[in-house]
MIDOSE-1310 file (N, C-alpha, C; in nm, 2 decimals, decimal comma, always signed):
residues 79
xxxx	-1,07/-0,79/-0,66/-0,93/-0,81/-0,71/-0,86/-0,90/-0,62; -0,79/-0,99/-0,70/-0,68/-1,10/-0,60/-0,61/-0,96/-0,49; -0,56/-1,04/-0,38/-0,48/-0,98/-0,23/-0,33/-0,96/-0,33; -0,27/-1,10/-0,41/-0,16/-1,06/-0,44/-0,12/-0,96/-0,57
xxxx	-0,23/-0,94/-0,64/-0,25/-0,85/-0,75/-0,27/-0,73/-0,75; -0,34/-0,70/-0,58/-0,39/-0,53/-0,54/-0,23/-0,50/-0,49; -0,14/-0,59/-0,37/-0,09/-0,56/-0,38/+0,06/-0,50/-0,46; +0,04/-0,59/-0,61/+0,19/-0,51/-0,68/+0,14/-0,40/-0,79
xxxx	-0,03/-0,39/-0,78/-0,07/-0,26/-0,87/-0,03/-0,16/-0,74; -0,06/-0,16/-0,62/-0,08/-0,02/-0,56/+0,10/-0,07/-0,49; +0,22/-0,11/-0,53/+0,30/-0,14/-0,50/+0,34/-0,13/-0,37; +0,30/-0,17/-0,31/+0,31/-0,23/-0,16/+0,39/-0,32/-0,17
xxxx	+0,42/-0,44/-0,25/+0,51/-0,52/-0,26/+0,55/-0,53/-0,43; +0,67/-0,52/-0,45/+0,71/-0,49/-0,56/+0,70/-0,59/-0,69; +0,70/-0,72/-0,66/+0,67/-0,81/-0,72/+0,54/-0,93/-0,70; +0,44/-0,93/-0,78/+0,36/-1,04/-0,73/+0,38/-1,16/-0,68
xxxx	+0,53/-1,22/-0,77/+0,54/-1,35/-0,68/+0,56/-1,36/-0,58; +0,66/-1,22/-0,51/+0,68/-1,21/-0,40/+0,57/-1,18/-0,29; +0,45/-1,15/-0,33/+0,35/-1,06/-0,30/+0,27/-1,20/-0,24; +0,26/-1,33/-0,36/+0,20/-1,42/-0,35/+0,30/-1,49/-0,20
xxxx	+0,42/-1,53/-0,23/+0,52/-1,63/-0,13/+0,48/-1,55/+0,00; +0,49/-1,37/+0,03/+0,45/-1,34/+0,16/+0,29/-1,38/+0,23; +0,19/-1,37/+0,13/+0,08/-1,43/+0,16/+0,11/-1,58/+0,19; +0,18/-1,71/+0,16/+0,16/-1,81/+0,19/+0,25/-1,84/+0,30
xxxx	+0,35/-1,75/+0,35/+0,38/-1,71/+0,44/+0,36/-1,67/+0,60; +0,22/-1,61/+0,58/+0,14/-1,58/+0,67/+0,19/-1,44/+0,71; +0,23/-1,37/+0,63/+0,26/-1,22/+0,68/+0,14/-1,16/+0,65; +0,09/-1,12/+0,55/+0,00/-1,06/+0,52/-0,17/-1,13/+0,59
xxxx	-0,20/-1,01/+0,65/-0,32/-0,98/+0,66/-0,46/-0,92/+0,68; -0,55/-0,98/+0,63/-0,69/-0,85/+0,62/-0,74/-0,83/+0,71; -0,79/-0,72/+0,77/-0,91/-0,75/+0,86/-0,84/-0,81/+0,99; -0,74/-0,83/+1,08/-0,70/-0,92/+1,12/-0,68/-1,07/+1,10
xxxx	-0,72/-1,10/+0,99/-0,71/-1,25/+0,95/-0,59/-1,29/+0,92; -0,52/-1,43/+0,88/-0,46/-1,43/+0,77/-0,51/-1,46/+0,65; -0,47/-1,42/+0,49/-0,48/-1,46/+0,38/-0,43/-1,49/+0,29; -0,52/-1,59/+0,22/-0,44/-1,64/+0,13/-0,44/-1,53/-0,03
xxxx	-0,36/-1,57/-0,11/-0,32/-1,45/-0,22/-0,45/-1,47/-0,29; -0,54/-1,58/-0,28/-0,62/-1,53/-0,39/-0,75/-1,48/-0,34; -0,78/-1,44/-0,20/-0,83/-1,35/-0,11/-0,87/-1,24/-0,20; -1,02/-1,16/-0,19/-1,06/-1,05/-0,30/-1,05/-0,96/-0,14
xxxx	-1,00/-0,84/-0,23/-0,99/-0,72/-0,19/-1,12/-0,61/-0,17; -1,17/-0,55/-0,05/-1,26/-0,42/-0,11/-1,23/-0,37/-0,07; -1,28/-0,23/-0,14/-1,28/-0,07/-0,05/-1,32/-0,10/+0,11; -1,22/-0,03/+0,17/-1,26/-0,04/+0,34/-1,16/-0,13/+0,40
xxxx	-1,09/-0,27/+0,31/-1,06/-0,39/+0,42/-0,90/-0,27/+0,47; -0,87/-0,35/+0,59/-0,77/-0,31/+0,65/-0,64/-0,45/+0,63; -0,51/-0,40/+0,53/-0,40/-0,52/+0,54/-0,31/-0,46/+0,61; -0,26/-0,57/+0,64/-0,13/-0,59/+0,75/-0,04/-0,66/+0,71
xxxx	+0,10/-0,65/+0,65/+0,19/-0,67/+0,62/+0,35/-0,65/+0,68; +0,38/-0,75/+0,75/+0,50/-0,85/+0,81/+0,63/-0,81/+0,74; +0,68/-0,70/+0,75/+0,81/-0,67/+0,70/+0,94/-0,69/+0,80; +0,97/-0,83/+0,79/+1,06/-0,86/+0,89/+1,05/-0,78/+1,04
xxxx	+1,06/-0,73/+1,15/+1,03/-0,71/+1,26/+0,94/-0,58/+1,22; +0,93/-0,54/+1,13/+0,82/-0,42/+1,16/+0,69/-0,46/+1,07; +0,59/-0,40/+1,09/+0,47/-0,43/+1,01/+0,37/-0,31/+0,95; +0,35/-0,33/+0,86/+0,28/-0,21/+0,80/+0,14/-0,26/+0,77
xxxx	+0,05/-0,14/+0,81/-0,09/-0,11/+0,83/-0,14/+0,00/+0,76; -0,20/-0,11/+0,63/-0,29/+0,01/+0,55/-0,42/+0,01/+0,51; -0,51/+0,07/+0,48/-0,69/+0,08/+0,47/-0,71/+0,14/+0,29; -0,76/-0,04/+0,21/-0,77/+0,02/+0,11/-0,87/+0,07/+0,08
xxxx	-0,86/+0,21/-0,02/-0,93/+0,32/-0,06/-1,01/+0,30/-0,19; -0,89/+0,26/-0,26/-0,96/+0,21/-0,42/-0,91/+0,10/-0,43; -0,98/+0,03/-0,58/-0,95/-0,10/-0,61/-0,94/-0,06/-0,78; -0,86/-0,06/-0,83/-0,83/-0,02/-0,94/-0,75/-0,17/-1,07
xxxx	-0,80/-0,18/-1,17/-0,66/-0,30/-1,20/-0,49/-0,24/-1,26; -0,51/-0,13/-1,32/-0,37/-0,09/-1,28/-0,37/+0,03/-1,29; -0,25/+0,11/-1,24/-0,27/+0,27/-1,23/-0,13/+0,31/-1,26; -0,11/+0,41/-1,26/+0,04/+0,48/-1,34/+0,10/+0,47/-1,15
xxxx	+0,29/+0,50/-1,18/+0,34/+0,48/-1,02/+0,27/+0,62/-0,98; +0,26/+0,77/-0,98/+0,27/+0,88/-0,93/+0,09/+0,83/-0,85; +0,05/+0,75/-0,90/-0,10/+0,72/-0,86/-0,12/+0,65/-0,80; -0,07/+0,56/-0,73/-0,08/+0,43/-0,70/-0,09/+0,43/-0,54
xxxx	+0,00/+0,56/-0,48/+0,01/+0,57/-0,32/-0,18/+0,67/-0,32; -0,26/+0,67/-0,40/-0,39/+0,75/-0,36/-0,52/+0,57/-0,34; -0,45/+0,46/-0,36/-0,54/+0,33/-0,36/-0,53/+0,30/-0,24; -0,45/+0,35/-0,17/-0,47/+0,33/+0,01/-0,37/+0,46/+0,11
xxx	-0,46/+0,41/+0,20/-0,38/+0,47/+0,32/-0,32/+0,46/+0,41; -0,21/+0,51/+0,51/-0,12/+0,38/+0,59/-0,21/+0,47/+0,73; -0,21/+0,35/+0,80/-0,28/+0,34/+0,96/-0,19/+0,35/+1,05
C-alpha cells in the first residue's frame, strides 16, 4: 500500500493530501529513510513523522485498505 494512503486509513494524518505534502516535505520517514508518498508500506517498517518540533514513532502492524475509526489505532504501534 502507498506511505500516503496507509497513512490516512490508519489515521495518522487526517487527510491524504496532507499525508502526501508532509511526505514531499521530508517529514515523514521509514526505516530511517526519507519517503516519498508513493513509497509501499509493510508489516514491520518503522515511520517517523515530523510534527512540527515533536516527532512521532510508529511500527506498522497491519496493512489493511480501509478499516472502521474504532480499528484503525490496532494497524500500528507507537515506539
Amino acid at each position: 500500500m502507498r506511505l500516503d494512503k496507509y497513512l490516512k486509513v490508519s489515521r495518522l494524518i487526517k487527510r491524504r493530501t496532507v499525508a502526501n505534502d508532509a511526505c514531499d516535505a521530508g517529514r515523514v520517514l521509514i526505516n530511517d529513510k526519507p519517503a516519498k508518498a508513493s513509497t509501499n508500506v509493510k508489516v514491520g517498517d518503522v515511520i517517523e513523522i515530523g510534527f512540527g518540533s515533536k516527532a512521532v514513532r510508529v511500527e506498522v502492524l497491519d496493512v489493511q485498505e480501509t478499516t472502521r475509526k474504532d480499528d484503525a489505532k490496532e494497524l500500528y504501534k507507537y515506539l
